[in-house]
Each structure stands twice: as C-alpha cells, then as structure tokens.
VOBA-1610 file (N, C-alpha, C; in pm, whole numbers, padded with zeros to 5 digits, always signed):
BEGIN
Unk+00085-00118+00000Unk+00000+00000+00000Unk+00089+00124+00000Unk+00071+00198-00085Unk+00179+00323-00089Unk+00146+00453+00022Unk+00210+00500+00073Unk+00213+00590+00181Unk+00206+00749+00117Unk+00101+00784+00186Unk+00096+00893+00158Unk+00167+01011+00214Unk+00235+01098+00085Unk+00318+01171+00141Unk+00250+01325+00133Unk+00275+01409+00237Unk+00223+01525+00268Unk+00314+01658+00130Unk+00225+01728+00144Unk+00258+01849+00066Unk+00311+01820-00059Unk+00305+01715-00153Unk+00342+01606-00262Unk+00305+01724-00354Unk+00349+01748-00459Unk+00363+01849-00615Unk+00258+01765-00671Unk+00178+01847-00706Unk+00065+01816-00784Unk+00085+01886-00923Unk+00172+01926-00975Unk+00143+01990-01102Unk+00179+01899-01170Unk+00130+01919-01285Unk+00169+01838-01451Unk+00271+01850-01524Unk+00332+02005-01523Unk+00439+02028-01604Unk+00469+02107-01461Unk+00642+02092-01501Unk+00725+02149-01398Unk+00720+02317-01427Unk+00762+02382-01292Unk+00775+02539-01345Unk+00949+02545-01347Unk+00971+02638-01426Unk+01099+02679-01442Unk+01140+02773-01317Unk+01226+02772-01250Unk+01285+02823-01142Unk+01363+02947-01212Unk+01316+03084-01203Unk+01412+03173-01273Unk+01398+03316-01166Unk+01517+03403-01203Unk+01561+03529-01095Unk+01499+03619-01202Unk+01486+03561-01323Unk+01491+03687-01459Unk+01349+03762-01539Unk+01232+03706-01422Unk+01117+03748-01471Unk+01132+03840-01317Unk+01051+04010-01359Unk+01022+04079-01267Unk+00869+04085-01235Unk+00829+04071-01119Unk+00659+04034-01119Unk+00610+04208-01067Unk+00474+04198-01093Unk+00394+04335-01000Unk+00306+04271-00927Unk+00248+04257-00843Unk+00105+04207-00846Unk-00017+04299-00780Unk-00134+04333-00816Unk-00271+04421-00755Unk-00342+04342-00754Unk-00391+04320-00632Unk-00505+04246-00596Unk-00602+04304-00618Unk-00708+04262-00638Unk-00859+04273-00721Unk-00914+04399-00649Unk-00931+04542-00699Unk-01019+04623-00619Unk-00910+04713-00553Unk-00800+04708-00577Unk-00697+04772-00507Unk-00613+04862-00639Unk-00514+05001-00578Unk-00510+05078-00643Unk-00314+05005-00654Unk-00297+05026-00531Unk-00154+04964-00508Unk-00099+04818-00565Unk+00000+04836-00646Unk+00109+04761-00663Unk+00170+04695-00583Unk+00231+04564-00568Unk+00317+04509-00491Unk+00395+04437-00553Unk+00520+04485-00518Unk+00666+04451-00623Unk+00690+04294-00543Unk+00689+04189-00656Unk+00699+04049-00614Unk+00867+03943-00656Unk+00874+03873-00624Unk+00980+03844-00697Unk+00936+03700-00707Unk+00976+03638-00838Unk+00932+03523-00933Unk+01027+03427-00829Unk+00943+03291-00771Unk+01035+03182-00721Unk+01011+03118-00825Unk+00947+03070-00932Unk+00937+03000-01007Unk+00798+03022-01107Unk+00833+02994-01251Unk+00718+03017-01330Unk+00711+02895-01453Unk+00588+02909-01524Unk+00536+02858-01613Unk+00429+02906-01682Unk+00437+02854-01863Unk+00304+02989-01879Unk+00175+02956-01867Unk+00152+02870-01721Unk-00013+02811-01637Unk+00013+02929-01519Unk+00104+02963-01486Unk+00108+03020-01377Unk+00258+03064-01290Unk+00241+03120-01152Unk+00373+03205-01102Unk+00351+03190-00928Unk+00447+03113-00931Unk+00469+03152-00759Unk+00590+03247-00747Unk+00544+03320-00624Unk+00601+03482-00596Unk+00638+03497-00462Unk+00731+03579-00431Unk+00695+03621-00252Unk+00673+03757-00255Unk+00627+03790-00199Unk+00518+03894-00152Unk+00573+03956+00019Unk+00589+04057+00008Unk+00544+04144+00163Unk+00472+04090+00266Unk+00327+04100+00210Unk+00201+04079+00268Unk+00149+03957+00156Unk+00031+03901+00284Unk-00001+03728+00227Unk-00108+03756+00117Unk-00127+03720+00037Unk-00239+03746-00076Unk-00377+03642+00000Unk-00497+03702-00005Unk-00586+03638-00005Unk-00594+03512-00043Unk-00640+03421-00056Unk-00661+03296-00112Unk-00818+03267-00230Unk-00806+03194-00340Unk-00917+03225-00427Unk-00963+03385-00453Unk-00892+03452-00464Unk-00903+03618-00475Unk-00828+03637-00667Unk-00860+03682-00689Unk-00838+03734-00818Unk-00734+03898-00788Unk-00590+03840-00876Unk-00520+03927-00928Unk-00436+03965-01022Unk-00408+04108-01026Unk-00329+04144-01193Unk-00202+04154-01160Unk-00194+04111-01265Unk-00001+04045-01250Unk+00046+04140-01376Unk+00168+04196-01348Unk+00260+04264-01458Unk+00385+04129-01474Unk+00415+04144-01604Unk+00522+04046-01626Unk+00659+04103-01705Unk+00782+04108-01664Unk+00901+04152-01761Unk+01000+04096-01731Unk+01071+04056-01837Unk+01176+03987-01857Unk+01225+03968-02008Unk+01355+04070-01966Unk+01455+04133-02096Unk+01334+04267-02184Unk+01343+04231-02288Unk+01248+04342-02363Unk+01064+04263-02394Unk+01061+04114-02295Unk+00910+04121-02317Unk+00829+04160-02204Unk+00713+04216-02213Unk+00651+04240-02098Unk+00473+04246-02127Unk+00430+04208-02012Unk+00301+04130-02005Unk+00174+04214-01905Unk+00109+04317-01930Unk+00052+04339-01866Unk-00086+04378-01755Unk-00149+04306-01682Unk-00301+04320-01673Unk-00281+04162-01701Unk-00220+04081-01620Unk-00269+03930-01677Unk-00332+03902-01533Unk-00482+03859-01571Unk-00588+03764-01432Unk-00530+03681-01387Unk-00526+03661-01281Unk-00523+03515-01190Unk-00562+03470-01066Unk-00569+03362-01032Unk-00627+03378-00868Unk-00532+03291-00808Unk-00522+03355-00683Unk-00452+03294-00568Unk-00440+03174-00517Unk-00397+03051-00575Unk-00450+02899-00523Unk-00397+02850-00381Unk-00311+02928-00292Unk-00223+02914-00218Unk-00105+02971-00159Unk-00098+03047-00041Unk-00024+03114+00011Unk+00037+03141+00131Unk+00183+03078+00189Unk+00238+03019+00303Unk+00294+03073+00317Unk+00364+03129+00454Unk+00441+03247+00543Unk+00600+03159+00504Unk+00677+03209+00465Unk+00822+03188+00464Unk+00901+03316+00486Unk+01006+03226+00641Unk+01065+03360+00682Unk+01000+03471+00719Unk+01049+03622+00635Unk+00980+03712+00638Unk+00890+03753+00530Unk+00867+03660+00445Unk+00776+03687+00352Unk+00676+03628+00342Unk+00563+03641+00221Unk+00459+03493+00219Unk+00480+03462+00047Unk+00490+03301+00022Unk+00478+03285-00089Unk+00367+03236-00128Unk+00353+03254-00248Unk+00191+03256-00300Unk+00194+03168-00468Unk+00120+03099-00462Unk+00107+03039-00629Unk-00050+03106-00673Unk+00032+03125-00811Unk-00072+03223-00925Unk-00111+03135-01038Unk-00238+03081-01045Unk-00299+03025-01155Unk-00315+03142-01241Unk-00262+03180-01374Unk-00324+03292-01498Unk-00426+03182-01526Unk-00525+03304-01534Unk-00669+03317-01608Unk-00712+03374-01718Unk-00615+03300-01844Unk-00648+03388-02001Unk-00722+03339-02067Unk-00799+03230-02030Unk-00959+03189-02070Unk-01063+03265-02039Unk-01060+03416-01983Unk-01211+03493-01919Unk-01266+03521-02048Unk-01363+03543-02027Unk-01480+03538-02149Unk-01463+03667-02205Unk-01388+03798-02138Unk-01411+03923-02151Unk-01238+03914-02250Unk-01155+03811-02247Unk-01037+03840-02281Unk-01013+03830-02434Unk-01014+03909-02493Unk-01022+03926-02639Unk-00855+03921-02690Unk-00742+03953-02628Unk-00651+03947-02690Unk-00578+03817-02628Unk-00642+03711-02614Unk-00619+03554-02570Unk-00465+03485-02638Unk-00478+03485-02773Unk-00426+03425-02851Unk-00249+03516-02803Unk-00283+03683-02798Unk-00166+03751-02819Unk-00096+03723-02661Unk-00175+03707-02566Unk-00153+03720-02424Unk-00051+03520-02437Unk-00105+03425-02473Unk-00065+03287-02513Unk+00048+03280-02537Unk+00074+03367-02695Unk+00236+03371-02754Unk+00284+03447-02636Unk+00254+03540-02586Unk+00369+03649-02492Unk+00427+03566-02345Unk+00293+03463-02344Unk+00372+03366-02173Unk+00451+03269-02245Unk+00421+03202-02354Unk+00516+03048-02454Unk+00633+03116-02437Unk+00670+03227-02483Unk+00743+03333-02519Unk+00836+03355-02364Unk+00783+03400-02280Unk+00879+03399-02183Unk+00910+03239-02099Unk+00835+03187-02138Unk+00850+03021-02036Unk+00983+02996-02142Unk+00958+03004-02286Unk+01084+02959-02322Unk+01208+03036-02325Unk+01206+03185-02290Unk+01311+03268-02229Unk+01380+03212-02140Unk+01264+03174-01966Unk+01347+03130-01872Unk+01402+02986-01911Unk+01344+02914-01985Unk+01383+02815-01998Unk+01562+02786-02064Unk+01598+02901-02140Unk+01674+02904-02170Unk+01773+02979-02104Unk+01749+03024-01975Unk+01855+03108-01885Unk+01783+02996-01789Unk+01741+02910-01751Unk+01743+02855-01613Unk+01862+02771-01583Unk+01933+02798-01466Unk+02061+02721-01457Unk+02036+02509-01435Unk+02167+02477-01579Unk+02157+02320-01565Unk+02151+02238-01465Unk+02103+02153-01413Unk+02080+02071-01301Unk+02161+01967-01327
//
C-alpha cells in the first residue's frame, strides 16, 4: 500500500525556477502595486513572494518583464499562500480563458514566449 506523502507536487508540467522574470502584483479592487519576486514560473502560472499574504481564491493582476518582453493586466487567482521567513509565498494560476479576454491568442504567444526565455537562462541541473 503506498504511503501517503504530505505536501506532494501536484502539477503536470514542472515550473521553471528563474531570478529573470520581474513580477507586479494588484489584488482585485486595489489601487496599489506590490513589487513580487518570481520563485518559479510557467506559462499556467507564477509563484512569488510577496510582503504581505495574498488572499486565497481572490483574483489578481499580474505585470510580467523579462529582458524586452513584458506582459501586462494578466488575471489570476490565488491557489495558495504560506508564510516563509519574512515573507509569504503565493502560487498564481493565470486566467487567459475569461470570457471578456479578447486578446487571448496575443496574451498565449507572450507567456510560450517567456516560459521559453526562462527556460533558456534557467541554470543546468
């Protein structure tokens, strides 16, 4: 019988671990910015650390840059967010399926586009 192991990675595709994407993030309804820094990404999504803990299931806009591409006003919601140290880290599901999102296709190429940036600066294992 296999043992179940706690806090086990549930994702499908791995995220790329990179220093070289700069994050923003505004939580839903808010005027303020909060300068984040990327622990790891993929173009499903972004875990960040943060100041202050992000809500959980809350919807927010994420700025994205790294080198000369940049991404901005991308949806997402909060799936999870744990106190480390002095910070809290948080994982970001993007939400570029909303019904209201008309430039889908352009928002698609611009994350392929940086996943395969970091992918190509992420250091060899």
């Amino acid at each position: 019988m296999p043992t179940k192991r706690p806090n086990r990675d549930r994702r499908e595709l791995p995220r790329i671990r990179t220093d070289e994407i700069e994050v923003d993030v505004r939580p839903q309804g808010r005027l303020v910015r909060l300068r984040a820094q990327a622990v790891d990404f993929n173009r499903y999504g972004v875990a960040v650390l943060t100041d202050v803990p992000l809500k959980l299931q809350k919807t927010v806009y994420i700025s994205l840059r790294c080198g000369d591409l940049r991404l901005d006003n991308l949806a997402g919601v909060v799936h999870n967010c744990c106190p480390q140290e002095h910070s809290y880290r948080s994982g970001i599901q993007f939400r570029i399926h909303a019904e209201l999102k008309t430039d889908r296709p352009q928002v698609e190429a611009l994350l392929t586009s940086l996943d395969s940036s970091s992918t190509s600066k992420a250091p060899s294992a």
